[in-house]
C-alpha positions as CSV (number, residue, x, y, z in Angstrom):
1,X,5.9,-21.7,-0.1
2,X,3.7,-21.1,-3.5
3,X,5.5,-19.7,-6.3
4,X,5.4,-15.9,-6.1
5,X,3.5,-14.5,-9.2
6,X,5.9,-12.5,-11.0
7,X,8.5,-15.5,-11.6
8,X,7.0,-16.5,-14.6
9,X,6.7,-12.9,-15.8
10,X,10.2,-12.5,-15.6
11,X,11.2,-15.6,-17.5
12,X,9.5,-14.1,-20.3
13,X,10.8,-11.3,-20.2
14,X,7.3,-9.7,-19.4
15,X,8.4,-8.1,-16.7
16,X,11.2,-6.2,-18.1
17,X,8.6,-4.5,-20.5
18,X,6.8,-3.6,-17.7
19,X,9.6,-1.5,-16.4
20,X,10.0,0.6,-19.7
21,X,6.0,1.4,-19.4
22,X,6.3,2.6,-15.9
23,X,8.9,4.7,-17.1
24,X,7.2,6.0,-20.1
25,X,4.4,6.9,-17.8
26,X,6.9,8.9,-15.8
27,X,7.9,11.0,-18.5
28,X,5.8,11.1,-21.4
29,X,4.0,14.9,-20.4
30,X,6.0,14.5,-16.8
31,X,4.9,12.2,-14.4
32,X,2.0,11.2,-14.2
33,X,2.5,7.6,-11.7
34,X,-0.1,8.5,-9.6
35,X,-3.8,10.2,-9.8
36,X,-2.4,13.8,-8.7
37,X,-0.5,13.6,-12.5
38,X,1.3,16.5,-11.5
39,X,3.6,16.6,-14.5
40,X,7.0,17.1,-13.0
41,X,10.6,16.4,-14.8
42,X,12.4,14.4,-12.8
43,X,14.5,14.6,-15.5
44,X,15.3,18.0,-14.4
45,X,15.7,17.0,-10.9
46,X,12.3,18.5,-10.3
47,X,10.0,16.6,-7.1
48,X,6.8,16.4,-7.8
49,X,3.6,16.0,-5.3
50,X,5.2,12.6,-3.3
51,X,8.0,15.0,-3.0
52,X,11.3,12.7,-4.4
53,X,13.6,12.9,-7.2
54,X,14.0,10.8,-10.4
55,X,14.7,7.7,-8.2
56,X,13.6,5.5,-5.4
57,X,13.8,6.8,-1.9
58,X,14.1,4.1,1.2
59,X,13.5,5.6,4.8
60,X,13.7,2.2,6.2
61,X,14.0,-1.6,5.7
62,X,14.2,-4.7,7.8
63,X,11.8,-7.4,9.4
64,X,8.5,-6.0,10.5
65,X,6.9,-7.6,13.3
66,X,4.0,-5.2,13.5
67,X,2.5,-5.8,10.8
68,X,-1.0,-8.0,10.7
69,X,-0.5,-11.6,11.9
70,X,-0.8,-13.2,8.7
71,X,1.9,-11.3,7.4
72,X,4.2,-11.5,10.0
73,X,4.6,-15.6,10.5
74,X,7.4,-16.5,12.1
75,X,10.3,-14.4,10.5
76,X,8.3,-11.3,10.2
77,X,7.5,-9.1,7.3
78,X,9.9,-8.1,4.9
79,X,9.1,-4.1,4.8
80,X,10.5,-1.3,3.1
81,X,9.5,1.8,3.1
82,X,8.8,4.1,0.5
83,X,9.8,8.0,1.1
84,X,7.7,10.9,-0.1
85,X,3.8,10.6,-0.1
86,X,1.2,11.2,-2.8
87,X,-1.5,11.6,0.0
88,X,-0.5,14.5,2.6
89,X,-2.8,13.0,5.4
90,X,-3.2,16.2,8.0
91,X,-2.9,13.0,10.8
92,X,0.0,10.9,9.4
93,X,1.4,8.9,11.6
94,X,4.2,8.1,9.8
95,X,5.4,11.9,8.6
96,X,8.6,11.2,9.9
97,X,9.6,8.7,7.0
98,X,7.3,10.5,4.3
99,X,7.9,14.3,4.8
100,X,11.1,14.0,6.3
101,X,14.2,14.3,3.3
102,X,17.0,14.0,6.4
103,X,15.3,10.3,6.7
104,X,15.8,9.2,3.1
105,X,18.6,7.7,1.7
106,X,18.2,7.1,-2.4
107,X,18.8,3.8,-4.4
108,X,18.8,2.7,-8.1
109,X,17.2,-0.6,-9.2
110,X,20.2,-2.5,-8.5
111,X,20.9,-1.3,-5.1
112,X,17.2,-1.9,-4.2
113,X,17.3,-5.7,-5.7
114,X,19.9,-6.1,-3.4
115,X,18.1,-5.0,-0.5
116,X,15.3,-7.4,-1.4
117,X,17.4,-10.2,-1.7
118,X,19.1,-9.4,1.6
119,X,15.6,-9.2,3.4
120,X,15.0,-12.9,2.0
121,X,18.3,-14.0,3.3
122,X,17.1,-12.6,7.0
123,X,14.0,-15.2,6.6
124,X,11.4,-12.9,6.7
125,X,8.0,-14.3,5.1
126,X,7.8,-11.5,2.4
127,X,8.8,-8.5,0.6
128,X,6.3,-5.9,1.8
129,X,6.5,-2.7,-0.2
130,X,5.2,0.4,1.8
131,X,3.5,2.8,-0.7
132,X,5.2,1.9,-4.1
133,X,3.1,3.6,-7.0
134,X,5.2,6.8,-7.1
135,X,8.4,4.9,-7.0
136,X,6.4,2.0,-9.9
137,X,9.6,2.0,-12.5
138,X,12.8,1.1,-10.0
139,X,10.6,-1.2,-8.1
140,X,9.9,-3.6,-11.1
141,X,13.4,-2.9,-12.7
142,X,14.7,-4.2,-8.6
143,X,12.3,-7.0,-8.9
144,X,13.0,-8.4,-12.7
145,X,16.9,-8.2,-11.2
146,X,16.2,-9.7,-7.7
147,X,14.0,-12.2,-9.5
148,X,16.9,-13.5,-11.9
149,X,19.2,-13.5,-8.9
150,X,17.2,-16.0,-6.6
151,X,14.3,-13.6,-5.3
152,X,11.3,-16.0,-4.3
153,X,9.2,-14.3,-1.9
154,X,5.6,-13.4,-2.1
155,X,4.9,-9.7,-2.7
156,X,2.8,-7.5,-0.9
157,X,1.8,-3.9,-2.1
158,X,0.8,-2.0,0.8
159,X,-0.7,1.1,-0.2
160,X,-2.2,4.6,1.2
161,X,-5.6,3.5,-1.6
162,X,-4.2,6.4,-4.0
163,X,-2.9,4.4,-6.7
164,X,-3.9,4.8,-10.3
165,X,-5.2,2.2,-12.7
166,X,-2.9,2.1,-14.9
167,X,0.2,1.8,-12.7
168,X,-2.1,-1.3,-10.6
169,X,-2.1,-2.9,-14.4
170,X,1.4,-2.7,-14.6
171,X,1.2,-4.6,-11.1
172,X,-1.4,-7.4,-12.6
173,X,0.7,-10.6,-12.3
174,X,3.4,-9.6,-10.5
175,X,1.8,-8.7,-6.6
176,X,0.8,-11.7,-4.8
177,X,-0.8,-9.8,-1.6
178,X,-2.4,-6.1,-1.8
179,X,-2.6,-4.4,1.1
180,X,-4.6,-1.0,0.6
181,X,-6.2,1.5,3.2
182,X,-9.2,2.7,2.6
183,X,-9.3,5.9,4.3
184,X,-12.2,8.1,3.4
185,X,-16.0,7.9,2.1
186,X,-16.7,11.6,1.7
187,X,-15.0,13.9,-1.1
188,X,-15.0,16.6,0.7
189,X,-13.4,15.0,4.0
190,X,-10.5,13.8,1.6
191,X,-10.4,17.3,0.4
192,X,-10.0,18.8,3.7
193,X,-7.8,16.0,5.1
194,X,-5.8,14.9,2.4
195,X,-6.1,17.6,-0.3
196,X,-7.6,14.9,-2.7
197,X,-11.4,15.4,-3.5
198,X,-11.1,12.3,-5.6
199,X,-9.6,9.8,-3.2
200,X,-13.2,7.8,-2.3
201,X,-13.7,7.1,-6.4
202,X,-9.7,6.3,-6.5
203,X,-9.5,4.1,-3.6
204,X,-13.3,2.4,-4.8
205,X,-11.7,1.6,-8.6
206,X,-8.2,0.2,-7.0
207,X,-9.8,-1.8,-4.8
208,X,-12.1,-3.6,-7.3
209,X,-9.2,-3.8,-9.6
210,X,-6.5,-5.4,-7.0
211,X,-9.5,-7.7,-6.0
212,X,-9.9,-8.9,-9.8
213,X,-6.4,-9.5,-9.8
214,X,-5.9,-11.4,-6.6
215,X,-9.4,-12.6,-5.5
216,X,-10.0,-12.9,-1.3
217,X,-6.8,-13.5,0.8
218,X,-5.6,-16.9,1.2
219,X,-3.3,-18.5,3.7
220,X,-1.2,-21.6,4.0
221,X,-0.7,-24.0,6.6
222,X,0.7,-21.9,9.1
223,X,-2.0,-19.1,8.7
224,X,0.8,-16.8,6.8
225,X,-1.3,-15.3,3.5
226,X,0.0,-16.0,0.1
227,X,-2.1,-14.5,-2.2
228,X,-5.1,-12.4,-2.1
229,X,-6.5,-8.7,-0.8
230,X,-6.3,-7.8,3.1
231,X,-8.1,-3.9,3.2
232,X,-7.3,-1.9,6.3
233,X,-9.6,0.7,7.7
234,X,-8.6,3.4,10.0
235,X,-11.4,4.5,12.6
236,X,-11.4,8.2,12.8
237,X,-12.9,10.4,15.1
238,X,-16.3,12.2,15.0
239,X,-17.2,9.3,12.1
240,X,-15.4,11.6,9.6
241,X,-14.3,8.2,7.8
242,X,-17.8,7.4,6.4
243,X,-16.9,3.6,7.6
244,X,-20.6,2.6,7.5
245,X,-20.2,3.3,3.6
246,X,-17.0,1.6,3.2
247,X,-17.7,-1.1,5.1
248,X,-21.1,-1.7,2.9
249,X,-18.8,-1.3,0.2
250,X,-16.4,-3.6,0.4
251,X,-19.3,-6.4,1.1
252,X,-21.4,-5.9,-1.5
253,X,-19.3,-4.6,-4.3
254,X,-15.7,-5.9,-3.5
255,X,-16.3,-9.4,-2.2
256,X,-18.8,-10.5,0.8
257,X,-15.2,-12.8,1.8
258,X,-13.2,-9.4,1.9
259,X,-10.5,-9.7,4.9
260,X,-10.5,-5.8,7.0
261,X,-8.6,-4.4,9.6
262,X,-10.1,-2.8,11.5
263,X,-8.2,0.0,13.2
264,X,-8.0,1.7,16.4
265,X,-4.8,3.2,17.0
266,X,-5.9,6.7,15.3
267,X,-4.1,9.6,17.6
268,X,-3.8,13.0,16.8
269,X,-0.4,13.6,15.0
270,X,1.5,16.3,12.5
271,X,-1.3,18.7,11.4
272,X,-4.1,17.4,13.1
273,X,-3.6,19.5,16.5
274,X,-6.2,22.0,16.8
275,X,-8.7,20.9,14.3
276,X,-11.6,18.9,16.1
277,X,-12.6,16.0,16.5
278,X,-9.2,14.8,15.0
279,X,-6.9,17.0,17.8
280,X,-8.8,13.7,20.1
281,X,-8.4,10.1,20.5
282,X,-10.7,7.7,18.7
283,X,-13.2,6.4,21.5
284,X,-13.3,2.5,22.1
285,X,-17.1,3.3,21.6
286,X,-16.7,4.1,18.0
287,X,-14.0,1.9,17.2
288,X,-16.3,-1.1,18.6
289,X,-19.1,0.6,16.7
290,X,-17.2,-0.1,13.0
291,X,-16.4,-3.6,14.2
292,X,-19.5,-4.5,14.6
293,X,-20.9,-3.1,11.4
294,X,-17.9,-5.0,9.4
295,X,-19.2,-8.2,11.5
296,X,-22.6,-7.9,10.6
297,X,-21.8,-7.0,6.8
298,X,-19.9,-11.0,6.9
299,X,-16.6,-9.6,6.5
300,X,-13.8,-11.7,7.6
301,X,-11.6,-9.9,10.6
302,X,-8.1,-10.0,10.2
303,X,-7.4,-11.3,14.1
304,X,-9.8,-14.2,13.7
305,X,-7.9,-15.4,11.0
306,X,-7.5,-19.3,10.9
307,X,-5.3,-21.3,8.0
């Protein structure tokens, strides 16, 4: 296994410096982690737009085996999940662990590096962090501990797309594997589905900034990634995802070798009941339909992945 990236930014103590500018960032002029920069005290006790307190919030951890094949391997993927959302999807599929507080169970730095390190004894193939960004300070204070106590597993940052540039700095070094969505083209289908006019221009910038820092996904041996960016794309219904333009976006101004997953497994879920086309199923006609656009673009698929 190649050495994980932020080792040597922790024997420099680089890492640690990280930590205090996350958490400048979440109080200087409250919080402003993520693009919403809604401002909050946690301080205070105050929750913000993700909708936790001053520190981390786990809904779940443990070996992942649904995950993409080339994160999965043979010991699965080390996942834990974030609680609270920046995003407020009307169809999240996962509302359950980001909307709902009886779910969450908070942990400080120390109990989280613990829970890293406990994932790496279970043999998984890596630590995958489900939507970080608002949670940026305690999950590189967990990681500068885990790392002095034995932590060695590549890092994944597996992400809604809503992250801001600053925070993905902070990141630069220390994330082996990004893991973003891309989720819509259109500003005004983020504003209606996600509240978040500015998610297409957020999502573009991250993207080209987690590709700088990471270049196209690589695998080892086995055909289990190490390094690199793996963009997943969620078919909607009624084309509402604009994935023609994402799609032409990722091949010409990303990287021609991008890796995509393409998605079918869109249902209609939480909000989306009664507001057509997304109260539906997406077709196997337009899932098939993206496919073959992000063939024809050269992209590589993530199931035809070979090491």
């Amino acid at each position: 296994m190649p050495t994980p990236s932020y080792l040597e930014l922790h024997r420099k103590g680089e890492l640690r410096r990280r930590v205090e500018r996350a958490r400048e960032i979440r109080v200087e002029d409250g919080c402003h982690l993520c693009p919403r920069g809604c401002g909050v005290d946690h301080a205070s006790g105050a929750r913000g737009v993700c909708g936790i307190p001053g520190k981390a919030v786990v809904a779940s951890a443990g070996p992942h085996f649904g995950e993409e094949p080339c994160l999965v391997g043979d010991g699965g993927s080390g996942t834990i999940f974030f609680a609270g959302c920046n995003l407020h999807c009307v169809f999240c599929q996962n509302h359950d662990i980001s909307e709902d507080p009886d779910a969450w169970r908070e942990v400080g730095p120390p109990e989280l590096a613990a829970l890293m390190l406990s994932l790496q004894a279970r043999k998984v193939e890596n630590l995958n962090l489900v939507t970080p960004a608002h949670v940026a300070p305690d999950v590189l204070e967990a990681l500068d501990l885990a790392a002095g106590a034995g932590l060695v597993l590549p890092l994944v940052y597996n992400t809604s797309g809503y992250d801001g540039l600053e925070v993905l700095r902070l990141f630069d070094g220390v994330v082996d594997i990004y893991m973003p969505d891309f989720k819509f083209w259109d500003p005004e289908v983020a504003r209606e589905l996600a509240g978040a006019p500015d998610y297409p221009e957020v999502a573009r910038r991250g993207i080209r900034e987690m590709h700088r820092q990471v270049g196209d996904l690589v695998l080892d041996g086995r055909g289990v990634a190490v390094r690199g960016l793996l963009v997943r794309h969620l078919v909607l219904p009624g084309r509402l995802a604009g994935s023609a333009h994402i799609i032409r976006f990722l091949a010409e101004q990303v990287s021609a070798n991008t890796c995509v997953n393409v998605m079918d497994q869109y249902h209609p879920d939480h909000l989306a009941y009664g507001k057509p086309p997304l109260d539906r199923y997406v077709t196997r006609e337009e899932y098939l339909e993206v496919r073959r656009m992000a063939e024809e673009a050269g992209l590589r698929m993530v199931e035809d992945l070979v090491a």
